[in-house]
N, C-alpha and C positions, 0 to 999 in steps of 0.2 A: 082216401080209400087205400085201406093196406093190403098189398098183392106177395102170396108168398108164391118164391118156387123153388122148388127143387130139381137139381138138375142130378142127372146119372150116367153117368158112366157105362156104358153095355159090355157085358162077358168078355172076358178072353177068347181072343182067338188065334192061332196058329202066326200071324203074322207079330201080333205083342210076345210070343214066348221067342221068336224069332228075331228082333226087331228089325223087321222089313216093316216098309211103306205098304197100307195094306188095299188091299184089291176090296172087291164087293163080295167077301167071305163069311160062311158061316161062323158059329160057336163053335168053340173046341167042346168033343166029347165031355161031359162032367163041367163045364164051364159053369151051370148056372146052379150048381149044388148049394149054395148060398143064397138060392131064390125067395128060400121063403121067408126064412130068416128076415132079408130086405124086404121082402114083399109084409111084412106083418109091424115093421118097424116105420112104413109110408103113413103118412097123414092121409086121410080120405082127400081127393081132390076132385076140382071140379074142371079143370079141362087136363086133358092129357095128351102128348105130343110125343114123335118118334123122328127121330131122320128116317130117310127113305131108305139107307142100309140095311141091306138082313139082318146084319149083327145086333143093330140097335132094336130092328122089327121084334128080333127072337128075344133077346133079353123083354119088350116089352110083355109077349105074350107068357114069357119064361116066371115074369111077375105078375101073372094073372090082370095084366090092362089090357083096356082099350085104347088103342091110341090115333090121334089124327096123325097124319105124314107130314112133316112139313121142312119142303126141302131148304129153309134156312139154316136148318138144325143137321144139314150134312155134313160129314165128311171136310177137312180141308181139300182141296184137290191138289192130288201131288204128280197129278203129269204123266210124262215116261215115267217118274220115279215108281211109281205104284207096282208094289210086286216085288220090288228089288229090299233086299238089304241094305242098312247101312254102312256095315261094315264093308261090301263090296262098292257101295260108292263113294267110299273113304280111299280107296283105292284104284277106282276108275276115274273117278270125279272130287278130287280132294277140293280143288278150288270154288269150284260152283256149291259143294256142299257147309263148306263155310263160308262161301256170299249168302247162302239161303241162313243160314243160324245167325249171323250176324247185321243182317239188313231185311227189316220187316217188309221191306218195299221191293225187295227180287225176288224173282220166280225160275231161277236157273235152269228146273226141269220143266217148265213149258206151262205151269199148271196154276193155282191163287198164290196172290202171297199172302203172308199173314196180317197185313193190313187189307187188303181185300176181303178177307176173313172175319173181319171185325166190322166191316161196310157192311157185311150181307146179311151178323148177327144184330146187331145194334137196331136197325126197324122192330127188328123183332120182339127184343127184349123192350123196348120203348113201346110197345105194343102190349104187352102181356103187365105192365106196370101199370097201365091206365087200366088194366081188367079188371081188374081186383081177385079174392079167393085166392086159390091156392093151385097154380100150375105144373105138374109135373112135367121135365121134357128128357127124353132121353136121347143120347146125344154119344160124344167122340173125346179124349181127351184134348186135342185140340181146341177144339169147340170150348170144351169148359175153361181151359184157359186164357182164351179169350174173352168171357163171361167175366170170369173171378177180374181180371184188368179193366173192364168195362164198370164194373162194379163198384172199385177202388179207383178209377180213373189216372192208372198209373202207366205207364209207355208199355206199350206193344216190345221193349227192349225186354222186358221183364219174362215177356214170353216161355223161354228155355229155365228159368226158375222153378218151373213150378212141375212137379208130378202129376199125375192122375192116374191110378191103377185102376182095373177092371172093376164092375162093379162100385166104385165108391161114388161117393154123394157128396154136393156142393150147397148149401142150401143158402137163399138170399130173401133178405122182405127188399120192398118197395115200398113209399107213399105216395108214392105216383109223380113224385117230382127226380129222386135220387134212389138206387139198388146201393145194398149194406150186406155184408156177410153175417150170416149168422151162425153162432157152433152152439150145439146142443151138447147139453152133462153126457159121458157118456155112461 
């Protein structure tokens, strides 16, 4: 049974133009002006999925979906850090901020690490493989980094590699045994 999904990226918001570790904040003004655009470029699907995050909620409803909550699809949790910049914790906290980029298994600032992060998506995505159709989930760039390494089964070190900007898309099949990336012509 082949299961696709798409994963997304939710809007800008004040803490990405910022980059601080972000809180449970809205879309920046004008953030989802590119809604329809993506919204008309999705595959019809048959189940659809949001983190419990505003940002992710609003981008879903920004895209004209419905989406289930579902809190695998949160947020990395970044502790105290949440809220702060990084360039101030480059400066408060230069050490613990390079045990956190360098070591998938510490949590310096109190909160997941990113191996922990990968325990809590992995059910999940072993879950929506055996569904089959075609899954949308909308989600965090962390999140989808850990996806895409999930996918490729390549070290959680990999991690800081990989970009994700606002709104973009990640899309993967499944046969129900292995996840594969897919890129579409564009």
């Amino acid at each position: 049974m082949m299961t696709r999904l798409t994963l997304i990226c939710h809007g800008a918001t004040a803490a990405n133009r910022q980059a601080r570790f972000p809180l449970d904040e809205p879309l920046e003004d004008g953030a989802m002006a590119e809604a329809p655009a993506l919204a008309q470029q999705l595959p019809r699907a048959s189940r659809v999925f949001t983190s419990p995050a505003l940002r992710a909620r609003q981008t879903a409803d920004a895209l004209g979906l419905t989406a289930e909550m579902a809190p695998a699809l949160a947020d990395c949790d970044y502790g105290r850090w949440a809220g702060q910049s990084i360039m101030a914790l480059q400066q408060s906290e230069p050490d613990a901020l390079a045990t956190w980029m360098s070591d998938v298994d510490a949590a310096p600032h109190g909160g997941e690490t990113i191996a922990a992060l990968r325990d809590r998506l992995l059910p999940w995505m072993q879950e929506q493989s055996g569904a089959g159709g075609h899954a949308i989930a909308i989600s965090h760039a962390a999140l989808i980094r850990v996806a895409i390494l999930i996918a490729l089964q390549a070290p959680l070190s990999a991690f800081w590699r990989i970009d994700i900007d606002p709104l973009s898309t990640v899309r993967m099949t499944s046969n129900g045994t292995r996840w594969s990336l897919r890129f579409d012509r564009a």
